[in-house]
Rosetta silent file (secondary structure, phi, psi, omega in degrees, C-alpha in Angstrom):
SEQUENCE: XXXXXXXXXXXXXXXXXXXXXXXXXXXXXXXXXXXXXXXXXXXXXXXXXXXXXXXXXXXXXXXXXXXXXXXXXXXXXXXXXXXXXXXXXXXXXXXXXXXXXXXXXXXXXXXXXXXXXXXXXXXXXXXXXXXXXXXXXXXXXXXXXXXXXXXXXXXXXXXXXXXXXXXXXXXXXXXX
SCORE:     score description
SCORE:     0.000 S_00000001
   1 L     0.000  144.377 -154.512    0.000    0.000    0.000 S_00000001
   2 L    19.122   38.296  168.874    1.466    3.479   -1.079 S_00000001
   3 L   -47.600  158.293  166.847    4.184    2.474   -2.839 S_00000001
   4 E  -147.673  117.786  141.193    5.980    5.477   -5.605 S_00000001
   5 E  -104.500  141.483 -172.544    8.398    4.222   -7.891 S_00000001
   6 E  -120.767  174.080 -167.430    9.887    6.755   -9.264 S_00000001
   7 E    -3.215   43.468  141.382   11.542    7.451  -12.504 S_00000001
   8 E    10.520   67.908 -164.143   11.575    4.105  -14.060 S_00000001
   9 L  -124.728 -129.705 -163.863   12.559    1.852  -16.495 S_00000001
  10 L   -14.265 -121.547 -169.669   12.578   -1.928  -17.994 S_00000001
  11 E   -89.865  134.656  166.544   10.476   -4.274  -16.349 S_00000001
  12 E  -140.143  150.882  173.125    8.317   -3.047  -12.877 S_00000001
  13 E  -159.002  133.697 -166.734    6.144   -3.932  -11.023 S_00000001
  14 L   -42.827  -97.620 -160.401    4.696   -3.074   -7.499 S_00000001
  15 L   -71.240  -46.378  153.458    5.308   -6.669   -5.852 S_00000001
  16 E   -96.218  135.560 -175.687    7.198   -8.235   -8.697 S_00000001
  17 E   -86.842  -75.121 -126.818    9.189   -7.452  -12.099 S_00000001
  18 E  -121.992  109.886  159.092    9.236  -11.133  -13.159 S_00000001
  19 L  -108.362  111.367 -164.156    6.547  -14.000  -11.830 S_00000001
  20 L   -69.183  -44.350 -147.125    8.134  -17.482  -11.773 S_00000001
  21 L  -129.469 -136.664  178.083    5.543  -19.246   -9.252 S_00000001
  22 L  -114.233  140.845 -166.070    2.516  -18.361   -7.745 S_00000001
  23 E  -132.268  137.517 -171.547    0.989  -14.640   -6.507 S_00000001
  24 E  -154.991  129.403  171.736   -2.414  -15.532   -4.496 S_00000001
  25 L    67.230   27.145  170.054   -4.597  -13.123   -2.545 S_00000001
  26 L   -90.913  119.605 -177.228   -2.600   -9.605   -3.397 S_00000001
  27 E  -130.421 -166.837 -136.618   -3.369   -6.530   -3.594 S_00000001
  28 E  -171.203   84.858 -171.688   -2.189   -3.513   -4.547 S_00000001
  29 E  -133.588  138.546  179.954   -3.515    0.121   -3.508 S_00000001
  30 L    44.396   41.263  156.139   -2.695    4.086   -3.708 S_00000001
  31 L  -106.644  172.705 -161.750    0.248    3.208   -5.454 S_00000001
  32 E  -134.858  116.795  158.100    2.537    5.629   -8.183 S_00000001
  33 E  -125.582  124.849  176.701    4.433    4.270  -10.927 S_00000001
  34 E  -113.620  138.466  175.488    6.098    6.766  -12.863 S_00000001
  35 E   -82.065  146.748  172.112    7.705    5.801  -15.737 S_00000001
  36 L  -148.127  -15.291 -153.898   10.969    7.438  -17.864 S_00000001
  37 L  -101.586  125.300  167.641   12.733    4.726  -19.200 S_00000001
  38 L   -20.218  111.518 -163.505   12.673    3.127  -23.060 S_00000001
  39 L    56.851   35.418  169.282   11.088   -0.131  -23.486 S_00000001
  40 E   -62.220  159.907  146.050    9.264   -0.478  -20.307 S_00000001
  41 E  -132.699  127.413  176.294    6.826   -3.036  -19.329 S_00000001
  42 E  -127.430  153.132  179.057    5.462   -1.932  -16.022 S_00000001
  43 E  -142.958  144.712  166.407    2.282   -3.921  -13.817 S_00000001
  44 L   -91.668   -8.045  166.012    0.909   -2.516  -11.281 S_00000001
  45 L  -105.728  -59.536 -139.368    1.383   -6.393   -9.311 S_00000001
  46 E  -119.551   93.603 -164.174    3.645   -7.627  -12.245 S_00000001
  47 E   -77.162  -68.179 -174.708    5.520   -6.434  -15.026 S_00000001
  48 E  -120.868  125.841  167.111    5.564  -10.325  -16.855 S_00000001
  49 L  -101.859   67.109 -173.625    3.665  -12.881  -15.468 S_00000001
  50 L   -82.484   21.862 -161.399    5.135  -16.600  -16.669 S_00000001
  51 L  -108.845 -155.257  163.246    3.160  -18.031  -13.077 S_00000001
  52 L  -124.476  144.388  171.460   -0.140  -18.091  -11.811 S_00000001
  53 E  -143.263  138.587 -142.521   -1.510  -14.909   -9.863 S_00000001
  54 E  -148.609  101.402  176.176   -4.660  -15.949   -8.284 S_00000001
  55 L    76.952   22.760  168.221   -7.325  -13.238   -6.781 S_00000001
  56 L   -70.692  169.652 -178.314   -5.158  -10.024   -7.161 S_00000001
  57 E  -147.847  138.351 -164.976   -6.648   -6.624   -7.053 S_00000001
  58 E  -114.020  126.043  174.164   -5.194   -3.139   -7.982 S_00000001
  59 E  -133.796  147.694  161.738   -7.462   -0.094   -5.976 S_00000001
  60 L    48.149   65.491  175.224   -6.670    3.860   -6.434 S_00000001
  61 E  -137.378  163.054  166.394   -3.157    3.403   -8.207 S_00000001
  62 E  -129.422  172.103  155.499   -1.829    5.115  -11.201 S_00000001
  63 E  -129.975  141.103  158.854    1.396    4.661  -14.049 S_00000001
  64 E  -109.834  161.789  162.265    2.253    7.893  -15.691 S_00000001
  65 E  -154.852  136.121 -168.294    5.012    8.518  -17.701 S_00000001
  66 L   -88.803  -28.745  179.217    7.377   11.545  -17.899 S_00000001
  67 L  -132.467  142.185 -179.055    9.642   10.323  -20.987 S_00000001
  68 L   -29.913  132.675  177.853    9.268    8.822  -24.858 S_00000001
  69 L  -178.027 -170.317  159.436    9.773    5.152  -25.094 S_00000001
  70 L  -112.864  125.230 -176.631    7.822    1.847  -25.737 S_00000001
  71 E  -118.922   98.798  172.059    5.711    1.286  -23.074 S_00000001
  72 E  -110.260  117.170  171.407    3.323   -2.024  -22.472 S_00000001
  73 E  -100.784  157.659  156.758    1.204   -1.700  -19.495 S_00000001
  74 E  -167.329  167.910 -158.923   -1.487   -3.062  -17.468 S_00000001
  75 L   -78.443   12.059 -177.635   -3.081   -2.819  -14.281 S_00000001
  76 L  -155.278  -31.862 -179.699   -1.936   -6.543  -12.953 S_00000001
  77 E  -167.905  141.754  160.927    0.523   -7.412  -15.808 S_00000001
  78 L   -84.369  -20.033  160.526    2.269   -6.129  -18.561 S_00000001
  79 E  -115.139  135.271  170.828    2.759   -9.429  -19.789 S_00000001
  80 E  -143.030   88.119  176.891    1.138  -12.497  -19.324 S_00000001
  81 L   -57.454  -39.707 -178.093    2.661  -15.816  -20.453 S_00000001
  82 L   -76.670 -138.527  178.232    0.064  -17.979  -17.445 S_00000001
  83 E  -135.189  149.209  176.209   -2.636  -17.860  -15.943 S_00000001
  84 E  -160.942  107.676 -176.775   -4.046  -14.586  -14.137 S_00000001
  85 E  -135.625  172.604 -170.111   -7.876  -15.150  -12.657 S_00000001
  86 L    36.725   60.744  151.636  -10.474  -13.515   -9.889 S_00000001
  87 L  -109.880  158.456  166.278   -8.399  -10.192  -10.639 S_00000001
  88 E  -159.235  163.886 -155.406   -9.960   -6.803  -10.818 S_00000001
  89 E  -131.908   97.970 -177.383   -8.978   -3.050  -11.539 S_00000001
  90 L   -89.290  171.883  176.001  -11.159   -0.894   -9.459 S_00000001
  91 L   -30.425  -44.821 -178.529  -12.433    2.927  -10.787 S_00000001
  92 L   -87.193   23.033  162.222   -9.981    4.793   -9.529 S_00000001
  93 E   -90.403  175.134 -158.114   -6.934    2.920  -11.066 S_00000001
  94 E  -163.880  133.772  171.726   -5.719    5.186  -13.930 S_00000001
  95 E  -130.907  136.490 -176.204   -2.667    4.523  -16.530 S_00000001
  96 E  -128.417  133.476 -143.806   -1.839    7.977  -18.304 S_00000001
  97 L  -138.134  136.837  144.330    0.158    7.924  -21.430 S_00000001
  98 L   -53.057   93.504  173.736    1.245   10.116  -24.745 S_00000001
  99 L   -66.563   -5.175  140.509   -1.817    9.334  -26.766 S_00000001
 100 L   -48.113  -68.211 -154.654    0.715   10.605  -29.486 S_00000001
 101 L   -49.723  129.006  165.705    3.280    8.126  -28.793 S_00000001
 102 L   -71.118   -2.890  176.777    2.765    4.553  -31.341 S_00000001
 103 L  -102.008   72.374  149.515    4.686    2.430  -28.667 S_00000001
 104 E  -145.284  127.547  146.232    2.744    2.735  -26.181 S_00000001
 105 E   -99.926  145.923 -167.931    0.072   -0.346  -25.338 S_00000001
 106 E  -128.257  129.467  166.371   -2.290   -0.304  -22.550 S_00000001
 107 E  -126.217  123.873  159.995   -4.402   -3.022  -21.037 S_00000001
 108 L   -21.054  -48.078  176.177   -6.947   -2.513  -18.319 S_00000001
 109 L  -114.354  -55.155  173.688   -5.887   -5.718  -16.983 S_00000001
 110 E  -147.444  139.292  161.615   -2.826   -6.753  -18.919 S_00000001
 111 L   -27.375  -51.366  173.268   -1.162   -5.486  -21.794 S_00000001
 112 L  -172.436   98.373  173.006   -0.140   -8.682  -23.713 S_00000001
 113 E   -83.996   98.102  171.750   -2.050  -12.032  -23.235 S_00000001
 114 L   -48.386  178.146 -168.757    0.900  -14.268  -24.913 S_00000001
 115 L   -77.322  -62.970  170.366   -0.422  -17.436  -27.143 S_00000001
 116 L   -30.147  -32.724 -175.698   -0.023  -19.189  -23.713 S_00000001
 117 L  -116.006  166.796 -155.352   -2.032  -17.212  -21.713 S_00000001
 118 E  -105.940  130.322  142.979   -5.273  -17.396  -19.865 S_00000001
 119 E  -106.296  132.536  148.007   -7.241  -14.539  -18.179 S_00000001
 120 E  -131.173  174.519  173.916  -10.517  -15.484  -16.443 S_00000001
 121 L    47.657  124.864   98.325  -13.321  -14.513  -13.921 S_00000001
 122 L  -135.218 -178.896  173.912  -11.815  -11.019  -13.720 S_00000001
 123 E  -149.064  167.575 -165.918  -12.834   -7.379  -14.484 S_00000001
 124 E  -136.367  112.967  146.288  -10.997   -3.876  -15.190 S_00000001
 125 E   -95.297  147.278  172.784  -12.715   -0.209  -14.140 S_00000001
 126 L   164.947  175.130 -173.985  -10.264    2.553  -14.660 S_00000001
 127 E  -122.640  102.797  160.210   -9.543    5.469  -16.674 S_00000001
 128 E  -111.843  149.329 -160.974   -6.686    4.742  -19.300 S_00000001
 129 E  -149.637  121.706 -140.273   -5.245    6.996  -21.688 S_00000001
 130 E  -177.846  152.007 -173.599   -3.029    6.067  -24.214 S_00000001
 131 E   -56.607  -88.175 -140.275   -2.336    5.252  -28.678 S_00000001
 132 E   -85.682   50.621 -159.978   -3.351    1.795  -28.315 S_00000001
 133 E  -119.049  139.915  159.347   -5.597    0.987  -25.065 S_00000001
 134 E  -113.992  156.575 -168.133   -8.257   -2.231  -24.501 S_00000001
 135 L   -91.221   -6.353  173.334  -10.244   -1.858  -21.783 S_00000001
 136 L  -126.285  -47.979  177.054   -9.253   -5.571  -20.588 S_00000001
 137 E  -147.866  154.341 -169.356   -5.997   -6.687  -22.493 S_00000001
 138 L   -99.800  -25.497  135.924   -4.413   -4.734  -24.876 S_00000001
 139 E  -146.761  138.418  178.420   -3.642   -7.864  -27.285 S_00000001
 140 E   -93.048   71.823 -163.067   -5.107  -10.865  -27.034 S_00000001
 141 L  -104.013   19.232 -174.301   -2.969  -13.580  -28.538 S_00000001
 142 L  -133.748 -128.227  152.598   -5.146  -16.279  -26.338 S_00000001
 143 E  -145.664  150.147  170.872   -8.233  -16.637  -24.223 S_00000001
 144 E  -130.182  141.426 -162.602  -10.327  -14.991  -21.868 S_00000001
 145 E  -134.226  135.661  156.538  -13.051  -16.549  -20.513 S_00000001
 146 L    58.777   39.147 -149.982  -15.823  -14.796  -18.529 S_00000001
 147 L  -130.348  155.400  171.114  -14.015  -11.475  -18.116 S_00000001
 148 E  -156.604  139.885 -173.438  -15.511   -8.271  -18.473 S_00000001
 149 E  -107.071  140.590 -160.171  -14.232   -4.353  -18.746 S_00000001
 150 E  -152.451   84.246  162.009  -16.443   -1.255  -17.766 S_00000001
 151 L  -164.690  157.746  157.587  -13.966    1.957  -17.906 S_00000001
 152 L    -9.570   44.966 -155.498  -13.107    4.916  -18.986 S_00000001
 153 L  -109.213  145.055 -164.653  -10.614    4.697  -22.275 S_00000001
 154 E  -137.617   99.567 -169.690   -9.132    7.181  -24.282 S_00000001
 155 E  -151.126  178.450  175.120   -6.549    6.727  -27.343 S_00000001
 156 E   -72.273  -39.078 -148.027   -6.211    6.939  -31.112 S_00000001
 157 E  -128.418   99.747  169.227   -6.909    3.159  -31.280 S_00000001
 158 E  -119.973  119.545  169.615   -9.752    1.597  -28.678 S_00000001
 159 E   -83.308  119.308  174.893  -11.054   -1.495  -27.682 S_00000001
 160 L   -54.346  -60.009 -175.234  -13.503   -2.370  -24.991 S_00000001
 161 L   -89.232  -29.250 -162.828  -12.658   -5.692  -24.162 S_00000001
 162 L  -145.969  162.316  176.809   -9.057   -5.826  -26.457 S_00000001
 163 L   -77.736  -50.179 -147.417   -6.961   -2.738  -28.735 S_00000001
 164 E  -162.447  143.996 -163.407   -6.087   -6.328  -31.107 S_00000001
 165 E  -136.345  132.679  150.724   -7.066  -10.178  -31.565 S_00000001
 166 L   179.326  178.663 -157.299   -5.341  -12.546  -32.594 S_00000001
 167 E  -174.870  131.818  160.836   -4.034  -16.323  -32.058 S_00000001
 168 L    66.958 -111.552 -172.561   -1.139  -18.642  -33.355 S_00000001
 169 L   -90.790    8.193 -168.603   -0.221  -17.813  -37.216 S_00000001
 170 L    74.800    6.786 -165.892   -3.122  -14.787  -37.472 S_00000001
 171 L  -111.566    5.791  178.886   -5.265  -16.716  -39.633 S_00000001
 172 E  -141.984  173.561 -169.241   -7.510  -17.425  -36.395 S_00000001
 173 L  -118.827  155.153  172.674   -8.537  -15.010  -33.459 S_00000001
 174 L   -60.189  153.622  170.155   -8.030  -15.328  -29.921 S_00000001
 175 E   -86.637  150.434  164.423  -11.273  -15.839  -27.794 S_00000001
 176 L  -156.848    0.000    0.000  -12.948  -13.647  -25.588 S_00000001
């Protein structure tokens, strides 16, 4: 609870950069990540998620960013390789962006759900702002089952549930 990272770069994340194992029961509140650094992936639990993370929840937190780069965010993971289920994003989390900048993807919940990975049961409220933003994952190279997004989003390129779909070789689409 009220974590600030401050000026920021490669992978971050509030409890973890990199998840290995299992994250169960976490949460995450009135925290600040501000970003500066090139090629970020920032989470507000996670930066990459190759694990399971099991009930987390992100309340009142923001990511900002102060300098140019490629940025993929999301409000639990920036990555997701796993499994990530029973998560939620409540209203007041908030990821603020260059809605100029082309690098920068934003997911409600996670940024980029790999060919591998699963999101269920969860939901994302928040206000993101951003090129590229989905209001639940920001590409979708997988499945989501039973997930649903209700927020705020604001970018050249918007999605409710995803920014971009897509699965394996492209010639089929990920589920949601």
């Amino acid at each position: 609870e009220n974590a600030v990272i401050e000026n920021c770069s490669k992978n971050i994340g509030v409890l973890a950069a990199i998840n290995n194992g299992t994250i169960e029961n976490c949460s995450v509140s009135n925290a600040v990540v501000n970003l500066n650094g090139n090629k970020t992936n920032a989470g507000l639990i996670v930066a990459q998620n190759n694990g399971v993370i099991t009930y987390p929840s992100v309340a009142n937190s923001v990511i900002t960013q102060t300098a140019t780069g490629e940025f993929l965010l999301g409000s639990v993971a920036a990555i997701n390789t796993a499994v990530i289920e029973y998560s939620y994003s409540n209203e007041k989390t908030k990821m603020e962006v260059d809605a100029a900048n082309e690098n920068v993807l934003i997911g409600g919940l996670v940024g980029l759900n790999e060919e591998t990975g699963h999101v269920r049961f969860s939901f994302s409220k928040g206000e993101f702002k951003g090129y590229a933003v989905g209001g639940l994952v920001g590409t979708n190279k997988n499945y989501v089952y039973e997930s649903y997004a209700d927020n705020t989003l604001t970018g050249k390129y918007v999605g409710g549930l995803a920014y971009s779909v897509s699965f394996g070789n492209g010639n089929e689409l990920g589920s949601i």
